[in-house]
C-alpha positions in Angstrom: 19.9 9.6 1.0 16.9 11.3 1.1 13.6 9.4 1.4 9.6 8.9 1.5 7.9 7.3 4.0 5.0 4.9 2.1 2.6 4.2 4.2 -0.1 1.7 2.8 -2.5 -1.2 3.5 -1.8 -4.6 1.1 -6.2 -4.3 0.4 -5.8 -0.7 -0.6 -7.8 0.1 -3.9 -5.9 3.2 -4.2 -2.6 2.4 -4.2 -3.0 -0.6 -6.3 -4.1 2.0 -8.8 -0.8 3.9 -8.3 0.7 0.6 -9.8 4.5 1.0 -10.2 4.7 4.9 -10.7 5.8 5.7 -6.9 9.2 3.7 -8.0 9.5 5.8 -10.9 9.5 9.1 -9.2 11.5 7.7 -6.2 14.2 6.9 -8.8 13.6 9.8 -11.0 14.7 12.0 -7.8 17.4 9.4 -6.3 15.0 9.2 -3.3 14.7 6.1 -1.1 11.3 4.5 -0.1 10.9 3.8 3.5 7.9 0.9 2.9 6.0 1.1 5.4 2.7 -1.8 5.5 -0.5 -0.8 8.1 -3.6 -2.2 9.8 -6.0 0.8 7.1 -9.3 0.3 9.6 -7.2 0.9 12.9 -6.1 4.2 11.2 -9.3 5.6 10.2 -10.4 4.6 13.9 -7.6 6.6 15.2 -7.6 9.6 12.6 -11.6 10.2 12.0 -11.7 8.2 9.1 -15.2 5.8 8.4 -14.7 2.1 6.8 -16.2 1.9 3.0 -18.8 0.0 4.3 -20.1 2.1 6.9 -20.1 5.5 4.9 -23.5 7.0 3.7 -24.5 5.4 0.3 -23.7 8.6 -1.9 -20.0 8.3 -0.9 -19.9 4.6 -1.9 -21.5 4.7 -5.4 -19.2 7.9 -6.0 -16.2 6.0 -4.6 -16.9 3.1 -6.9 -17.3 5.8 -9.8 -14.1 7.2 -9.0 -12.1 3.8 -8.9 -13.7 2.6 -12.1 -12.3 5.8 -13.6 -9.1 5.7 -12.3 -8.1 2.3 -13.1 -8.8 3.0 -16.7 -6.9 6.1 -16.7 -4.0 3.9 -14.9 -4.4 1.0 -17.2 -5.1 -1.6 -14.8 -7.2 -4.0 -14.7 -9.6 -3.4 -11.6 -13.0 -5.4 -10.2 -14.9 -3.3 -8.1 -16.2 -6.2 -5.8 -13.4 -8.5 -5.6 -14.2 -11.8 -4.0 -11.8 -10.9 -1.1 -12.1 -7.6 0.1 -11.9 -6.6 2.5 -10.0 -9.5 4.3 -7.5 -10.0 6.8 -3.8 -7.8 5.9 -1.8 -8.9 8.8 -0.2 -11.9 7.0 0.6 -10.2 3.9 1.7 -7.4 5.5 3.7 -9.5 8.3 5.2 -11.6 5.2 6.1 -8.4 3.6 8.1 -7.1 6.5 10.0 -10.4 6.6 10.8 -9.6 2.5 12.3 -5.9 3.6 14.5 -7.7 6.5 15.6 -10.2 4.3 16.6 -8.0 1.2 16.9 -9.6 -2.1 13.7 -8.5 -4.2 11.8 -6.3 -5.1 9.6 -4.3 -2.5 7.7 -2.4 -5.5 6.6 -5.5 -6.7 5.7 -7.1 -3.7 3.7 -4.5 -2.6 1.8 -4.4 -5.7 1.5 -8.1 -6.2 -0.5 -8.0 -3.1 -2.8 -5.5 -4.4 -2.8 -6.9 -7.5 -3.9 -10.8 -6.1 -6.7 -8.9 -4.3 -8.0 -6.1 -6.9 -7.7 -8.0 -10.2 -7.0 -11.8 -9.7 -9.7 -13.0 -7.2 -6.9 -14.5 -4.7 -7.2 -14.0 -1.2 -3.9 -12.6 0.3 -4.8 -13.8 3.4 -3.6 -17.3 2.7 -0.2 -18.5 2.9 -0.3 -19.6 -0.5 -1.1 -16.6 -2.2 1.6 -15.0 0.0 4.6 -17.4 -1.0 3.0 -16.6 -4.4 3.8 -13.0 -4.8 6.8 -13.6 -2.5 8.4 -16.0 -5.6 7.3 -13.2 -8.1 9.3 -10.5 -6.7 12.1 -12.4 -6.4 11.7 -13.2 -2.7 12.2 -16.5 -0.7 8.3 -18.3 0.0 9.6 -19.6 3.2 9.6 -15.9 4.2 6.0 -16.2 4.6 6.3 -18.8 7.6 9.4 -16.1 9.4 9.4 -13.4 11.5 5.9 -13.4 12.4 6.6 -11.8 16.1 8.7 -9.1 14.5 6.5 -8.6 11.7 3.5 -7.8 14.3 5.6 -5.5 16.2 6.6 -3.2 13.1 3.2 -3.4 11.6 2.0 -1.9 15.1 4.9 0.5 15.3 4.1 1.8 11.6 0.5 2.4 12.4 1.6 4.6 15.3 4.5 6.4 13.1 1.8 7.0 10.4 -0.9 8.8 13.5 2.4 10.6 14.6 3.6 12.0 11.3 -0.1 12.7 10.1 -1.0 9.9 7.6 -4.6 9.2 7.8 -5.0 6.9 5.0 -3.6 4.8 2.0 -1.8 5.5 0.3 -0.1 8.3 1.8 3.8 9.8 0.9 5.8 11.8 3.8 8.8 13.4 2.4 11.9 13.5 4.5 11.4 17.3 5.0 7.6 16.8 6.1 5.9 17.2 3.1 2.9 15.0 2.7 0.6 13.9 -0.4 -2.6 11.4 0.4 -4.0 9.3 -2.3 -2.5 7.7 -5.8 -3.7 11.3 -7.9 -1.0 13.2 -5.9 1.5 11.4 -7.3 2.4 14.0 -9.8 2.5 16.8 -7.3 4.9 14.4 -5.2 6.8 14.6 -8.8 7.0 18.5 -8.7 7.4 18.4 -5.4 10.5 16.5 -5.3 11.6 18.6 -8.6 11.6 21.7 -6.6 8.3 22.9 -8.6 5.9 23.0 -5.8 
């Protein structure tokens, strides 16, 4: 079956404002999704990238300008300084890994629960019990959040190094089975042509 690698951070504005549509297109096109959670400040370190906080002040008003504007063309509900962001990843992303070992849920959901909890519901998905939270709502078990924490470190390393290898340098970013890649939530509808055999 053919397939897109996802790669993504659980704090990422931008693809919480993708919201469910990757799914869509994945099933529109009878493609798999290879999830694929990261640590987003290691990649910039590694690709060139600079930290919201540490770019010049233009980009960060127009960055906040831009996400203002794209949640309301998305439809999502968005607050531009949420009380928790940027915090720690590693458990929701480790917790996630555990959910896509296990089987059982929904990934979509999970993925965007966690974005979700952080962008639009003041929760901090550092903490266990906002992870067993969004576990429960995708249809996950909440004991998953306590499992596979060794594991779940070693493929959250190993993703970060498959992203710098296959040319990711930020989140979200969509690799194509055949190599073709689309960075950010807006190239979602090229990835749509794309896979339709328009672009």
């Amino acid at each position: 079956m053919a397939y897109i690698d996802y790669y993504f951070a659980t704090i990422s504005p931008y693809a919480y404002l993708a919201g469910a549509r990757l799914e869509e297109i994945a099933g529109k096109h009878g493609v798999m999704i290879r999830y694929k959670p990261l640590d987003l400040p290691a990649l910039f370190a590694r690709t060139g990238g600079t930290l919201p906080k540490d770019r010049h002040p233009n980009r960060q008003q127009h960055r906040l300008q831009e996400m203002e504007r794209q949640a309301k063309k998305a439809g999502l509900p968005l607050n531009l300084a949420p009380a928790h962001w940027p915090t720690n990843m590693a458990p929701s992303s480790y917790a996630f890994i555990a959910a896509q070992n296990a089987g059982g849920g929904d990934l979509g959901a999970l993925a965007h629960g966690f974005m979700r909890a952080c962008w639009a519901e003041e929760k901090n998905i550092a903490e266990d019990d906002v992870i067993r939270e969004c576990l429960t709502a995708a249809g996950f078990d909440p004991a998953l959040a306590d499992s596979g924490l060794l594991q779940g470190a070693e493929t959250y390393a190993r993703n970060l190094e498959e992203a710098i290898d296959a040319g990711a340098y930020g989140s979200p970013f969509y690799i194509t089975e055949d190599d073709a890649r689309f960075f950010g939530q807006d190239r979602l509808d090229d990835l749509d042509l794309y896979l339709a055999g328009k672009l």
